[in-house]
C-alpha positions in Angstrom: -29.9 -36.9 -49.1 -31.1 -37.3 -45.4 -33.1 -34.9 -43.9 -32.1 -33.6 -40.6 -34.3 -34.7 -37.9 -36.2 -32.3 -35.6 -34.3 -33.2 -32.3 -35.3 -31.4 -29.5 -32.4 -30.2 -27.4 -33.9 -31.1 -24.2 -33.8 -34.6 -23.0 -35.9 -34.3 -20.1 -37.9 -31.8 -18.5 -38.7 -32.1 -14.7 -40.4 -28.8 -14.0 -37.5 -25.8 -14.3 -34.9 -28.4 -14.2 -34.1 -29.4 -17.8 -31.5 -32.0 -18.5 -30.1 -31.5 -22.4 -29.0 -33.8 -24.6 -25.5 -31.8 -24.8 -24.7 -32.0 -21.3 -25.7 -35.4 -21.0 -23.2 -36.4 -23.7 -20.6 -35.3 -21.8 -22.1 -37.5 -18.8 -21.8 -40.4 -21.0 -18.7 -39.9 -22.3 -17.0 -39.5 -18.6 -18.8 -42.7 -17.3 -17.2 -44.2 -20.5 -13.8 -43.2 -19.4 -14.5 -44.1 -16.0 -15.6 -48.1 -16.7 -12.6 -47.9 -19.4 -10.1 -46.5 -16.7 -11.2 -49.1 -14.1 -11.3 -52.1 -16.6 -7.0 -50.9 -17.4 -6.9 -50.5 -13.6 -7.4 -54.2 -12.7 -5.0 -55.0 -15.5 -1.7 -56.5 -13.7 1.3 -54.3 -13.2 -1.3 -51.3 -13.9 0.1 -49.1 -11.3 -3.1 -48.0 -10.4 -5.8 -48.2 -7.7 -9.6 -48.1 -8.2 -9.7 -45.0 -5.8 -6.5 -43.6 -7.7 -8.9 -43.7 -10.9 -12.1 -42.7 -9.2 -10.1 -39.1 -8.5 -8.8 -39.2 -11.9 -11.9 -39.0 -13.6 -12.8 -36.2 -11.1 -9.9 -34.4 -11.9 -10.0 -34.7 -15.9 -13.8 -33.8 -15.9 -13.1 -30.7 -14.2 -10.3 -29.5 -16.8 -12.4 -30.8 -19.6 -15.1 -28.0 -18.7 -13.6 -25.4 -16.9 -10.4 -25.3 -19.6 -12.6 -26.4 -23.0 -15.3 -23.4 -21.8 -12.4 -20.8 -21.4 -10.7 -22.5 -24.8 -13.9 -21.5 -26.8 -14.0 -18.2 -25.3 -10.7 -17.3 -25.8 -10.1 -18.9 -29.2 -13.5 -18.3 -30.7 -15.7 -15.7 -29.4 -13.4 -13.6 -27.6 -14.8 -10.3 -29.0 -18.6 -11.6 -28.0 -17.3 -12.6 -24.1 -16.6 -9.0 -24.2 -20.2 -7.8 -24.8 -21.7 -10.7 -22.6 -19.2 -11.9 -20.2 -22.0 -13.9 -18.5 -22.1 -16.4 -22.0 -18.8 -17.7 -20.2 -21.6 -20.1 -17.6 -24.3 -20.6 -20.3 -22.1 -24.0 -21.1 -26.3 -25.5 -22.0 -26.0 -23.9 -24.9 -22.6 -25.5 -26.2 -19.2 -23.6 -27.1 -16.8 -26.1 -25.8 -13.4 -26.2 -27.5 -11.6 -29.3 -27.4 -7.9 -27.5 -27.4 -9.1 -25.7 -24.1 -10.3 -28.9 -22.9 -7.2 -30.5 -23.5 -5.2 -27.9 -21.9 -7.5 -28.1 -18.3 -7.2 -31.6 -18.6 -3.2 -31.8 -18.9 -2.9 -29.4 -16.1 -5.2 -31.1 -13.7 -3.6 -34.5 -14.7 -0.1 -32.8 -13.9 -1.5 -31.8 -10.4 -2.9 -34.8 -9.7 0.1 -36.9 -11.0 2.4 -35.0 -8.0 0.3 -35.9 -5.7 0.6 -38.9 -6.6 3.9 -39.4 -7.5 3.5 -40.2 -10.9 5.2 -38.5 -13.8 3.1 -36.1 -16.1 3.6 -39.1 -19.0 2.8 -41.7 -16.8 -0.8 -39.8 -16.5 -1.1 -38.8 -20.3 -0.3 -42.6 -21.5 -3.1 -43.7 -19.0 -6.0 -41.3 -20.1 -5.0 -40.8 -24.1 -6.7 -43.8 -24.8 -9.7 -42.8 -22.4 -10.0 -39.6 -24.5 -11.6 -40.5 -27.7 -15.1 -42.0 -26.5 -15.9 -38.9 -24.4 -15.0 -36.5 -27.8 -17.0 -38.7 -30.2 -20.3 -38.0 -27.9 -19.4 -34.6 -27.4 -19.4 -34.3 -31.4 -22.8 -35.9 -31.0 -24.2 -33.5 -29.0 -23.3 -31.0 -31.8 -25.3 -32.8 -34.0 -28.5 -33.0 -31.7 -27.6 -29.1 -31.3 -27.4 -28.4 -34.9 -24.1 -26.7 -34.9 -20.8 -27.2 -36.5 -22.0 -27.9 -39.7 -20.2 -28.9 -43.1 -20.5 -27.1 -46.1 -22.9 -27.5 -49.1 -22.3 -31.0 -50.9 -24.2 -33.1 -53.0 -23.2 -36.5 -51.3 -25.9 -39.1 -50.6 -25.5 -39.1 -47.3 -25.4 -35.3 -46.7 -27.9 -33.6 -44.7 -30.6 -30.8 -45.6 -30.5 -28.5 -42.9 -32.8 -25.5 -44.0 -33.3 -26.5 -47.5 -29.1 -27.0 -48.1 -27.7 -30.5 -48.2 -24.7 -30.0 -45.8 -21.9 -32.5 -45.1 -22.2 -33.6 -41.5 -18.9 -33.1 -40.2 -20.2 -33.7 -36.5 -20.6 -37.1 -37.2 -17.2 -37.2 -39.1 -15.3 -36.2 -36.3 -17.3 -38.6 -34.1 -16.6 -41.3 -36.4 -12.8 -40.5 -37.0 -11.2 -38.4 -33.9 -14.0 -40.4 -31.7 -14.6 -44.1 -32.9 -11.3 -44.6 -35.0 -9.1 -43.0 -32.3 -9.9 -45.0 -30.1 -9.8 -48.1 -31.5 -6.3 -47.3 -32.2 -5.1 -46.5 -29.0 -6.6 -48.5 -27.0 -5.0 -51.3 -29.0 -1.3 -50.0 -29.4 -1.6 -49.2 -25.4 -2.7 -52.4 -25.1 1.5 -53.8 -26.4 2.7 -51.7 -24.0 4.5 -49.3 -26.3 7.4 -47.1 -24.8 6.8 -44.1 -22.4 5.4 -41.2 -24.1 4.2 -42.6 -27.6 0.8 -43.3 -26.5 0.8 -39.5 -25.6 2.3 -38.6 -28.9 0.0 -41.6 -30.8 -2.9 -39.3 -29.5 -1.6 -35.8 -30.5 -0.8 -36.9 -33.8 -3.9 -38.9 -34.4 -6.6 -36.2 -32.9 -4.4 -33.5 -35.1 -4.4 -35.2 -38.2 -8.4 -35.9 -38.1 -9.5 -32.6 -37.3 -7.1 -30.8 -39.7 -8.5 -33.7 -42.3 -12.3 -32.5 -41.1 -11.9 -28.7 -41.3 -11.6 -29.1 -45.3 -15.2 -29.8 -45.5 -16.4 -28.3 -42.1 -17.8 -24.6 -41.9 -15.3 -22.0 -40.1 -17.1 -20.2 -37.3 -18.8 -17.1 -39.5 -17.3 -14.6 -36.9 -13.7 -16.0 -37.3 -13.9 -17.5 -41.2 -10.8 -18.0 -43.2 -6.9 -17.5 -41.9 -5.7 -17.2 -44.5 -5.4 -18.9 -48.5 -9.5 -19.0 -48.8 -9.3 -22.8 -46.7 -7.3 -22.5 -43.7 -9.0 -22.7 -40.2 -8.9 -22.2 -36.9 -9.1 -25.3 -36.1 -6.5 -26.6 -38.1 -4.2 -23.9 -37.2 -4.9 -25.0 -33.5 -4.3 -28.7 -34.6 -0.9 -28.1 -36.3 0.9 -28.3 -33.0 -0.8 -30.8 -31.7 0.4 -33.2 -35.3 4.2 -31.5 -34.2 4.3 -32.6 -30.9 2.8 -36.1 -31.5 6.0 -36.5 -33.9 8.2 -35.3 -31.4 7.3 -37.4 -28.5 6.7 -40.6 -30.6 10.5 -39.9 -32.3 11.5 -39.3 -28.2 9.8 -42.7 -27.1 11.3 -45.0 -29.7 14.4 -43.1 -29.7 15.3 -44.2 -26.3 12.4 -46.6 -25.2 11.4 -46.7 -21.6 8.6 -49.5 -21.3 5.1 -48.3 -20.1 3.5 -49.8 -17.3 
């Protein structure tokens, strides 16, 4: 068993101004997808420009927080948002969803894709494999929070968190819709796979991990079980997501269209 370490939310304090471990996941994570983005950028035939990118990381970071605070509101504390509708710009203290996020990021990737003159897949093959980096720090800043913790096990490598040995599904979903993620699809973009299955490679991948992680991760004690005593709502958010990453991988190889 490994017990949890007293982290203190707070990176750095400079007088009022304190700079939190959370928030500077998400920092870390974007840069990540900005170096990655520019690296694919240079690549020949890449169809895009450094400035092109530079925008596009502007763009996705803006639906990543505007769409994954409203997603957590909306989808998780609804009823609290009610009594504290201020809770909505306390993003310091975590409650980002990553179905929200998704959402503002396909719509600001559609907007900036017209005025580009790109096609909304042409956008979504570029930044899937961008994704996965940014999530699996974002999970970490749950951990340094304490939240989103597994249930009770008795696993060596489970940690006690107030005197209960707890899976640490954090770092699970770091490890697996993070890490593993993108490991895979930054390598199957890499062969230049038809237009559209990097897309659904993504939706399928991210859905099958976190369905695969809500087994063994706590549901939000507000919200708890659907329905059967197991089922989530996570993974009822994440069923769509494995459907549509079948559809659009079965669309791509069914009548292929190379990707750039």
């Amino acid at each position: 068993m490994i017990p949890y370490p007293d982290i203190d939310p707070i990176a750095v304090q400079l007088g009022p101004l304190a700079i939190r471990w959370y928030g500077l996941m998400y920092i870390i994570g974007f840069a990540i997808a900005w170096a990655l983005a520019r690296h694919r950028a240079k690549q020949p035939g890449s169809g895009w420009t450094p400035q092109q990118v530079d925008d596009l990381i502007f763009y996705c970071a803006i639906g990543v927080i505007v769409g994954g605070r409203l997603g957590s509101i909306l989808f998780y504390n609804f009823d609290a948002w009610t009594r504290d509708p201020l809770m909505l710009l306390r993003i310091w203290q975590g409650g980002m969803s990553f179905h929200g996020g998704l959402l503002g990021v396909l719509l600001a990737v559609w907007l900036y894709g017209r005025k580009l003159g790109k096609t909304f897949f042409e956008m979504t093959d570029f930044i899937a494999p961008l994704a996965p980096l940014g999530l699996a720090f974002g999970r970490l800043g749950n951990f340094i929070n304490g939240e989103l913790w597994g249930k009770p096990t008795d696993v060596p490598w489970g940690f006690v968190v107030d005197g209960t040995t707890r899976h640490a599904s954090q770092l699970y979903q770091a490890g697996l819709e993070g890490v593993t993620l993108f490991l895979v699809l930054w390598f199957y973009s890499a062969r230049r796979p038809p237009r559209m299955a990097v897309s659904g490679m993504f939706a399928l991948g991210y859905g099958v991990f976190r369905f695969a992680v809500e087994f063994v991760r706590l549901p939000d004690a507000h919200i708890g079980y659907l329905a059967w005593g197991w089922l989530t709502m996570g993974q009822v958010l994440s069923t769509p997501l494995i459907l549509l990453g079948v559809v659009l991988l079965w669309l791509a190889y069914r009548s292929p269209r190379r990707s750039a």
